[in-house]
N, C-alpha and C positions, 0 to 999 in steps of 0.2 A: 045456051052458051052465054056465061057475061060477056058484054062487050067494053073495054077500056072508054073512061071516061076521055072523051076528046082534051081537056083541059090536061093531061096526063103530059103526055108527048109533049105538049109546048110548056109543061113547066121543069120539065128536064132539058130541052132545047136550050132554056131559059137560064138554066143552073150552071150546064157545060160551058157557056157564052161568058157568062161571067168569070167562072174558074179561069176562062184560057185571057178574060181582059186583066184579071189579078197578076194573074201568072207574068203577061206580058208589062205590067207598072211596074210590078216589083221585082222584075230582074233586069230594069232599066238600067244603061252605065254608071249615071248622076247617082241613080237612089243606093246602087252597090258603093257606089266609091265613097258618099258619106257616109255609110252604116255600117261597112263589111258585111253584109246579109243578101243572102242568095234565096230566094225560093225558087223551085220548080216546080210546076204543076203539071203533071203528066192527064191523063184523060186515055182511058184503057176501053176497048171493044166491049166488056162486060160490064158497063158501068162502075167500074173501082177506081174510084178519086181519091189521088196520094199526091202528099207533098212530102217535100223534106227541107229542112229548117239546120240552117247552121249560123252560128254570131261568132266571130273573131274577135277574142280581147285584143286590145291595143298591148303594144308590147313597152313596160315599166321598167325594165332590166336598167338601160340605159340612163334614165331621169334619177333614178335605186344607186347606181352605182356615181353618178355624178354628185350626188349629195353624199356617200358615203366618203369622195376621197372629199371634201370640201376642209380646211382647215380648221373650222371651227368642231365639223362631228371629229378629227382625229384627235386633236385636245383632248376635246372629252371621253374617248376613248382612251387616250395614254394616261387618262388619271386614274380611271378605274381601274385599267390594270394594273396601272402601279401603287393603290393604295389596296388593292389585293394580293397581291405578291408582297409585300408590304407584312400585313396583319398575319398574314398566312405563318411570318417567322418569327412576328414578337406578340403573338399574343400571351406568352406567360408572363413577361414586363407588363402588360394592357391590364391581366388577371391580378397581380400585387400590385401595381398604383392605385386601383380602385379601390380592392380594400385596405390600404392605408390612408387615403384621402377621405372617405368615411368615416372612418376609424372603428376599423372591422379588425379583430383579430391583434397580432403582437404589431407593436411600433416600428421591430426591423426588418429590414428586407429578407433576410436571410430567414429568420424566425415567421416571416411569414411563409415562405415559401414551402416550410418544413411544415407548418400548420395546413397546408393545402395538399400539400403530399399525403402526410397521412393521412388525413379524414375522406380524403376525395380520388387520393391516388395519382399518379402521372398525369390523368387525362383530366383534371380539377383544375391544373393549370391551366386548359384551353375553355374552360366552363363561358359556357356563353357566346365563344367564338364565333358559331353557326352563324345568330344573331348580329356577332360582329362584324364578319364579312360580309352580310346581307347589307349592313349600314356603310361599309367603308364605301363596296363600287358605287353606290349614287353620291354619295357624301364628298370622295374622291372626284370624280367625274363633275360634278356639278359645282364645288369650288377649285379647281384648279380652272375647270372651262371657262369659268365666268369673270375669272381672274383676270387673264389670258385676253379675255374677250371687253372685260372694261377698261384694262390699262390701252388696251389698243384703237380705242374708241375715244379715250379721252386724251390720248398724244397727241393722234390727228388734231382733233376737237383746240386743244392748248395753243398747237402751232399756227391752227386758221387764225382764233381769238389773238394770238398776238400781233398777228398783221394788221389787224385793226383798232380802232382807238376804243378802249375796255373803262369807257365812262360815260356817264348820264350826267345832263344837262338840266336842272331846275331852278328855273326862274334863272339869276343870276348867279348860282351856285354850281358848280362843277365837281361831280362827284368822280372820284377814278377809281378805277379796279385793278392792279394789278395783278396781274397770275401768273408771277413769275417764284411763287410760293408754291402753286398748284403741284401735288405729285402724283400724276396717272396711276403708279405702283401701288401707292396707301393709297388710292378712292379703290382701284380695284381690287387690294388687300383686302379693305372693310367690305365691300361689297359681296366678296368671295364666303367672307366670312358669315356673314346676314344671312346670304342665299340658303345656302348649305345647312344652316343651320335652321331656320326655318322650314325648309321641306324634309329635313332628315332626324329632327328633334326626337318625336317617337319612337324611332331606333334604336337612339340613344337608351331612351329609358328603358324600353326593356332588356336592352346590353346590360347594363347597373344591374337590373332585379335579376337579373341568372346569374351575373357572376358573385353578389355577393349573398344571394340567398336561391341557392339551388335546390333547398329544401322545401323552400315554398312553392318556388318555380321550376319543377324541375324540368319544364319543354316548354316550346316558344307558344303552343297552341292553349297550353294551361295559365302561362303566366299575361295574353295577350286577353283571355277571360279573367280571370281572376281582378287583371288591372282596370278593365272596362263595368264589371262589376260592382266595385269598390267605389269607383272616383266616375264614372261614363269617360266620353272623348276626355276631357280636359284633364284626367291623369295621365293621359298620355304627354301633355302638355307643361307637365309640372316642372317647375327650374326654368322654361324657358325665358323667365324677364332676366334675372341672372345670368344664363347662357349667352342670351344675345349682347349684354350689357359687357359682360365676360369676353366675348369672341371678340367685340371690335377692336378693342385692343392688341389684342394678343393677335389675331390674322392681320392688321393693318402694321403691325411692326414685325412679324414671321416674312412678310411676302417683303415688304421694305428694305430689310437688314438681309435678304437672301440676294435680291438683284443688286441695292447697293454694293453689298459683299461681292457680290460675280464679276459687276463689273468694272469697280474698282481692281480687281485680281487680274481681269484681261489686260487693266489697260497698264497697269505698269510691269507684268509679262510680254506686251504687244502679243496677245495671244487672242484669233477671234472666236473661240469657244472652252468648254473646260473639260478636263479628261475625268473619266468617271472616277477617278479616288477627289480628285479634285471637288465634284461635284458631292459626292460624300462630306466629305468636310465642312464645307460652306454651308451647306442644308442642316447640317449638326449645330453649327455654331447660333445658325436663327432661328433653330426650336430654342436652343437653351436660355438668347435673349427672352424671345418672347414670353419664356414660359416663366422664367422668374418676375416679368414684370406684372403678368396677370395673376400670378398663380392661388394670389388670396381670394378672388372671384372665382377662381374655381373650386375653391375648397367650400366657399359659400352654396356654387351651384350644383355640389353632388352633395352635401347635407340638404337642399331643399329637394331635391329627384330622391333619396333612396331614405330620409328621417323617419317617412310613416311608417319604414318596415321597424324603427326601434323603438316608435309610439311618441315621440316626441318631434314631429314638424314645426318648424322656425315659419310664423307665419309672410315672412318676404325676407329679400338679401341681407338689407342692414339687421334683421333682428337673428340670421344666421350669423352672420359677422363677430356681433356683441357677443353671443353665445359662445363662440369658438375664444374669442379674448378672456372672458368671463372664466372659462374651466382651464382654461391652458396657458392663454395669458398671449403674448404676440405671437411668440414663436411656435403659437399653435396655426396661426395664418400661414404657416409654410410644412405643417408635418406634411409627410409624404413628398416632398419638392425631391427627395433624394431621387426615389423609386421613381417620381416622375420625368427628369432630369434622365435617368436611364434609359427610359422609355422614350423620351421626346425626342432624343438628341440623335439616337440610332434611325428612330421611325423618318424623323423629318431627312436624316440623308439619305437614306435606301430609296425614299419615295420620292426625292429631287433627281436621286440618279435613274431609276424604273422609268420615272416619266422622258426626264431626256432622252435617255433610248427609245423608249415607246414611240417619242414625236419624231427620230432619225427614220425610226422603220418604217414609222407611217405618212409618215409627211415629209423625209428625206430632206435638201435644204430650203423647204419652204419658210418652215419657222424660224430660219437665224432671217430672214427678209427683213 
């Protein structure tokens, strides 16, 4: 008969002793209440040693929905919805401004319309859309939020500095500052403008290459090869000195001539907000300033985005410029203002009134504060 090694029994003696000191550390008050973790270590007649192991997440609901109602995420939520609701009804205006501004196709609107119809059928007018509503909600969202979010930063900011004396003292020379120029509205018009357009640039261009050549692109997954192909990252990137050069303008007097306009209207209505035809209007009116005043940098900055598809790229703004003078003569610096004009004036008031509602729903009267 074997006989069990003496050392046996006391290293199982030895095993169960420690199980039950585990057992008793880790299911201490202190160590549960900072970790949420419970062990039990039971110790069975048959030597069957089990535990069971459970970990409670911390619950996020609370911190998730504190930041969801915060002002600044509903902004940027009421843009994107409302520059999607938005595109979602003019993009057949979106479809013929582009290629008239290229100078794609007949010179009128109506002649183009009919050139798209037939070759592409009903749904040639939305060509590109996908694309384009993929580009609106960040595009939306991220310059109206940021808009929203620098005027409001640099009000404050205006009011502190002017409590205080706004000059530097050297040597015997006294320099001053006024900033009674400064306008929160334009820094955060340009600003909205920069942003948006820097992170959503790419977008842009592939919106261009579907809608004005669907034959080469004819899906987002061909034309986002094809572009990267060609050119790497930085065709993605093509028009943007133009764009950005282009935007500041045109968003630092769009946001300007919108508030200006608002609330000039409230104040000799004594009214403290605007009723949605109201807001319609007003929004109408500051697409079609801004858009006349920029509108030969844009004609510049969709010949340098969509030129390679006709073989002849302008190698920077000024030398698109001269080119468009050159064959057309000035009044070529505004073909397509019509179509675009149609397009701006509807887009910019649906999207002023979409977003006011959006910020009622979502932010109730936080934002008239």
């Amino acid at each position: 008969m074997t006989q069990k090694s003496p050392s046996q029994p006391q290293q199982r003696k030895s095993f169960c002793t420690m199980a039950d000191v585990y057992g008793v550390i880790l299911d201490s008050p202190n160590l549960h209440k900072n970790l949420d973790l419970v062990f039990l270590g039971h110790h069975h007649a048959k030597d069957d040693d089990s535990f069971q192991f459970d970990f409670k997440l911390p619950d996020i609901r609370r911190p998730i929905t504190k930041f969801v109602r915060t002002r600044e995420v509903g902004e940027f939520l009421s843009g994107a919805l409302a520059g999607a609701m938005t595109k979602a009804v003019l993009a057949p205006l979106e479809t013929i401004r582009t290629r008239m501004v290229v100078g794609v196709g007949s010179r009128k609107i109506s002649g183009s319309f009919l050139e798209v119809i037939e070759k592409q059928g009903w749904q040639g007018l939305w060509a590109g859309n996908a694309i384009n509503m993929i580009r609106i909600v960040p595009t939306q969202a991220i310059e109206l939020g940021t808009f929203e979010c620098v005027k409001r930063v640099m009000t404050s900011a205006k009011e502190k500095w002017s409590k205080e004396d706004p000059s530097v003292q050297i040597g015997h020379v006294k320099l001053s500052f006024p900033l009674s120029w400064l306008s929160p509205v334009a820094l955060g018009g340009a600003a909205a403008g920069f942003v948006s357009t820097l992170v959503c640039h790419p977008l842009e261009v592939l919106k261009d290459r579907l809608t004005v050549s669907p034959d080469i692109y004819p899906n987002l997954s061909i034309a986002v090869s094809k572009i990267y192909k060609n050119g790497g990252i930085g065709s993605f990137y093509s028009g943007l000195s133009p764009t950005l050069i282009g935007m500041l303008p045109y968003s630092t007097c769009y946001y300007f001539m919108y508030d200006t306009i608002k609330k000039s209207y409230c104040t000799a209505q004594n009214k403290k907000s605007l009723s949605r035809p109201e807001m319609l209007l007003i929004g109408a009116l500051s697409g079609l300033t801004a858009s006349t005043i920029s509108f030969p940098l844009e004609v510049a900055r969709k010949r340098l985005m969509v030129g390679a598809l006709q073989g002849k790229c302008p190698p920077h703004m000024a030398a698109a410029l001269s080119e468009v003078v050159r064959e057309e003569g000035l009044i070529g610096l505004y073909r397509g203002w019509g179509a675009s004009c149609l397009k701006v004036m509807p887009s910019s008031g649906i999207t002023w009134m979409f977003y006011e509602a959006w910020k009622d729903v979502l932010l109730g009267d936080k934002h008239r504060e």
